[in-house]
N, C-alpha and C positions, 0 to 999 in steps of 0.2 A: 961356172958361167953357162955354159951349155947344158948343167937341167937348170936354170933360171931361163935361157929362153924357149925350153921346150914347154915350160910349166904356163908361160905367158902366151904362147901361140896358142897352148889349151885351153885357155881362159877364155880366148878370143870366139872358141864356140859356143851355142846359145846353150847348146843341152848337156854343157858339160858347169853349165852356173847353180854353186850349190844355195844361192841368198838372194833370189830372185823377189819379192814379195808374191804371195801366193794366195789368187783371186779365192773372195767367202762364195760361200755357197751354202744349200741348204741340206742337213744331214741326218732330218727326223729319221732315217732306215738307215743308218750307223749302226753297227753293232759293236759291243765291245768283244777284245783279242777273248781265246777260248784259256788261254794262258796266259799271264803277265810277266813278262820280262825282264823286267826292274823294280826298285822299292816307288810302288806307287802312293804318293803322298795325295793324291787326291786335286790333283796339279793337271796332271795329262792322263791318257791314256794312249796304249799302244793297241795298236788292228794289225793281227800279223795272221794272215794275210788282212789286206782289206780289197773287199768286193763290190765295193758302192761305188756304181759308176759315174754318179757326181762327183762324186769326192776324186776319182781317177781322172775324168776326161780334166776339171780344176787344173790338174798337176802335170799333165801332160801337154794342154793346150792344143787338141787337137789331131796329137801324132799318136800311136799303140799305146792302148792300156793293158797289153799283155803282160803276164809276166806275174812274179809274188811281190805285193807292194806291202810293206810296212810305214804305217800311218801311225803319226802320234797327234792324237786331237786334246785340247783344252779338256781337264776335267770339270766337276762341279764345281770347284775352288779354284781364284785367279791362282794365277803363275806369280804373279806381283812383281815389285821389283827385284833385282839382281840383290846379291849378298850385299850387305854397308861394307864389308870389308875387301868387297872387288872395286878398285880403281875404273872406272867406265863412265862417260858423256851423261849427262843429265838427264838429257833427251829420254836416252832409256826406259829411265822410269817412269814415262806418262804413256807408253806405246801401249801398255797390257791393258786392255778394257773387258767390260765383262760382254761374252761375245754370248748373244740368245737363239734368233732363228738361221743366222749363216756364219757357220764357225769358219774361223780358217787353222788350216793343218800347221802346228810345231813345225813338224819336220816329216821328212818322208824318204823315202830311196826303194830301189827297185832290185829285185834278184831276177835275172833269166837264165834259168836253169838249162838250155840247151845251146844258148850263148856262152857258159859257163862263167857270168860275167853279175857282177853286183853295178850301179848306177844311179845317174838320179838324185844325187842326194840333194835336198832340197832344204834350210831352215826360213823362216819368217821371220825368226828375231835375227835383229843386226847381228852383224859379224864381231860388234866389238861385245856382245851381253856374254859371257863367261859360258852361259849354259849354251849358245847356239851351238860349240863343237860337243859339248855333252849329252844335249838330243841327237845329234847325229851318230854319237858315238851308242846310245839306246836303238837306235833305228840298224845301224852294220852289224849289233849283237843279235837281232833278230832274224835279220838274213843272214848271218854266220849260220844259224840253227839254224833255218829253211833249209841251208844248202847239203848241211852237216846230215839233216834227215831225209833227206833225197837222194845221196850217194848211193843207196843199194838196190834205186831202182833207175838210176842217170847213168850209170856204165862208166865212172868217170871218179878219179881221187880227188884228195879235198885241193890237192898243188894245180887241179887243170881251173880253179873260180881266180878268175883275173878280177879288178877292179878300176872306174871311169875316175878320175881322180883330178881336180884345179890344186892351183897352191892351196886352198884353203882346207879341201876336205882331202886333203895328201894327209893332212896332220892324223887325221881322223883311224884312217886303213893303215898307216903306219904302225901306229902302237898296237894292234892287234896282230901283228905279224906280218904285215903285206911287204914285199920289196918294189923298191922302184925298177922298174926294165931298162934298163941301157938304150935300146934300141924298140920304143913304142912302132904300133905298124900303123903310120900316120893313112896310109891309104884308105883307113877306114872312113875318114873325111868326106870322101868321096862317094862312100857308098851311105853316106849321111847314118851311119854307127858310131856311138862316141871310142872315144880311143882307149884301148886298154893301158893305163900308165905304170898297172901294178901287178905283181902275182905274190898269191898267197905263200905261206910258210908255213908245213905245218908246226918244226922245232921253235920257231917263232912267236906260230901264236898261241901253243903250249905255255911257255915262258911266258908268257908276258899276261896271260888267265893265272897261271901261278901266282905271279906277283899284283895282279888285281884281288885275287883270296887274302893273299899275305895284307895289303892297306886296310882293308874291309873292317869297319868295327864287329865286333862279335852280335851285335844289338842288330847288323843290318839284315836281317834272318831272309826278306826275301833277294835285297840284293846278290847275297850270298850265294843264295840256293841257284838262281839263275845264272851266275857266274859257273857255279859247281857241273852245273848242265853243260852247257857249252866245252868245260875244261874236259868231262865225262864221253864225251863224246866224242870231243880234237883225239884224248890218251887214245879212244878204239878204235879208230884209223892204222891201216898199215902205214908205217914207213914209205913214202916216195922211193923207188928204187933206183939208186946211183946219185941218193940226193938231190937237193933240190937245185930247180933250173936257174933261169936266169935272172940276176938280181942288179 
């Protein structure tokens, strides 16, 4: 009962909504990521970083575009509808249109690296489309690696990246290893900071990369190798010393 009403008071903030609809704009200076992240079907792409400060100030509405932003935009090819075999509102399937001079972004979230703090997540499709927590879940793999290759020059273990977290995208940082904090430091309210609800793991999110290789068809060669990355990178981390903190 007490994390249900901690999770709804965080809800209640603007910048912690991960399913806002998220204004088009115009993206002709896009670039696409220098790496790809995921099996790209030709659906979306991902900008890790992305630097386009249309595409940022869109997503922010006005507040800091500082920070490493992971942008996943519309590919060449619609998104189309959700799977025939996912149960989901009708509705659904008329929302994907083919978008020309002002795309609007999948999904998005933000890493600040001296915050030690992931945020922001953001999807366009409903909450109820099957893929909105699976772009998001594309978008935290990308700032996992941001953050994973900035440690040896951040002065800082991969256990000190906290994460901004509602009911919805809890789902999200959980199964990559994130713990829930007992005692989030609400104060941050105040200093108009979203709240940290989560800290990373690293035995966690070792585990849980293992078993995302383990599902993996053998066919998914780049899924794979991008999973392999990340897993590559959690093993070469020291050990947190005295275990990890507070969960």
């Amino acid at each position: 009962e007490k994390k249900m009403d901690l999770f709804f008071a965080l809800a209640s903030a603007s910048f912690l909504q991960p399913t806002v609809p998220i204004r088009a704009f115009t993206t002709r200076s896009v670039q696409r990521a220098s790496v790809p992240l995921a099996l790209n079907t030709g659906s979306y792409r991902i900008l890790s970083p992305c630097t386009d400060e249309s595409v940022l100030e869109a997503l922010v509405d006005g507040s800091s575009t500082t920070g490493h932003w992971v942008v996943i935009m519309p590919g060449p090819l619609s998104l189309g509808p959700p799977p025939d075999s996912q149960v989901v509102p009708e509705f659904i399937a008329s929302y994907d249109k083919p978008v020309r001079d002002g795309e609007v972004p999948l999904a998005a979230g933000r890493l600040r690296i001296g915050a030690r703090m992931v945020e922001r997540f953001s999807c366009s499709l409903p909450k109820e489309d099957p893929r909105h927590l699976e772009l998001l879940g594309l978008v935290l793999d990308s700032l996992l690696l941001a953050w994973l290759q900035a440690l040896p020059t951040a002065a800082a273990g991969f256990e000190e990246l906290g994460a901004a977290a509602n009911l919805h995208s809890a789902a999200v940082v959980e199964r990559v290893g994130f713990a829930e904090l007992e005692s989030p430091d609400l104060t941050s309210l105040g200093r108009g900071e979203p709240i940290r609800t989560h800290g990373a793991r690293l035995p966690a999110a070792i585990v849980a990369y293992e078993h995302r290789l383990a599902r993996l068809d053998a066919g998914d060669v780049e899924a794979r190798a991008a999973a392999q990355r990340i897993l590559d990178a959690l093993r070469a981390q020291e050990a947190p010393a005295g275990g990890s903190g507070e969960a």
